[in-house]
N, C-alpha and C positions, 0 to 999 in steps of 0.2 A: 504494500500500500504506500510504505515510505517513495520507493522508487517511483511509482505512478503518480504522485505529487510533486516530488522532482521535477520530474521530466515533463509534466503540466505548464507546469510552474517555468522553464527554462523555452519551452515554445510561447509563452505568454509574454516575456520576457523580451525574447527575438526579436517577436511580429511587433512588438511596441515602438523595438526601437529601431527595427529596420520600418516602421512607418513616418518618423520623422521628416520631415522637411529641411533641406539645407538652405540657408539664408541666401539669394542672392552676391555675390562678389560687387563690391563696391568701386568703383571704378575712382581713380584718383585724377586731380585735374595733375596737369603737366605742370603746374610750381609746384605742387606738392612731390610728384617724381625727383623735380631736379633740385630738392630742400631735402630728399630722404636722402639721393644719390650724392650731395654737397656734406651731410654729416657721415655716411656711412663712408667715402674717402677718406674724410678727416681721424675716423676713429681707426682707419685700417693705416694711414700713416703713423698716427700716433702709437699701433701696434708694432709696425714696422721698427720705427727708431727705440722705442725699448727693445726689443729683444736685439736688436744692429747695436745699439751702446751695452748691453747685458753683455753680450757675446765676444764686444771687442774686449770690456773691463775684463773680463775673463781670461783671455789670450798674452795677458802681462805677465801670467807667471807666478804672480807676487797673491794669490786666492789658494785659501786651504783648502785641504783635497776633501776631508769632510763635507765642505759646501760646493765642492767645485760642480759635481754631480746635478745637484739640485738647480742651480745656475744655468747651469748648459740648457737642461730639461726646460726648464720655465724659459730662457731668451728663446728656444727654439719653438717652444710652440709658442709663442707671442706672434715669431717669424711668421710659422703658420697658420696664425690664426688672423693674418691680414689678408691674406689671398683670397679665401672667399669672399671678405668686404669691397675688393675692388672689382672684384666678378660680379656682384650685386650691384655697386655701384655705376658700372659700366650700363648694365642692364635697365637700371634703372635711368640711365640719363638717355637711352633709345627709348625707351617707354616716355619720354614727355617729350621726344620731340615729331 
């Protein structure tokens, strides 16, 4: 009986939410594109030169090995973690024009 209340219960479930509505996509005007794609640059730069100054300050020599690890990790995914900003960015400055 438990099982057949389950399994009631989880088609009840399903049909609810695969009955849902998805909200139309909102369309943005083109200064709002090229105002997203203006800060999303700026913060992928600002990504950029942290981990490019993390990675140089590192390269001196003069950083215990303790930290040296943790340094690397964090300048390098800073590095990486601008690239998709300026791939968005890009995309989004085609999108408003």
């Amino acid at each position: 009986m438990k099982k057949i209340a389950v399994c009631a219960l989880m088609l009840i479930v399903s049909a609810i939410s695969f009955c849902q509505e998805t909200p139309a996509k909102s369309s943005l005007t083109p200064e709002a594109y090229l105002k997203k794609s203006k800060t999303q640059k700026i913060v992928g730069f600002v990504f950029l030169g942290a981990g490019a100054i993390t990675l140089i300050s590192v390269s001196g020599g003069n950083t215990d090995f303790n930290t040296l690890g943790t340094v690397v990790v964090a300048g390098g995914l800073s590095l990486l973690a601008s690239i998709p900003l300026f791939i968005a960015s890009g995309r989004n400055k085609r999108k408003a024009k």
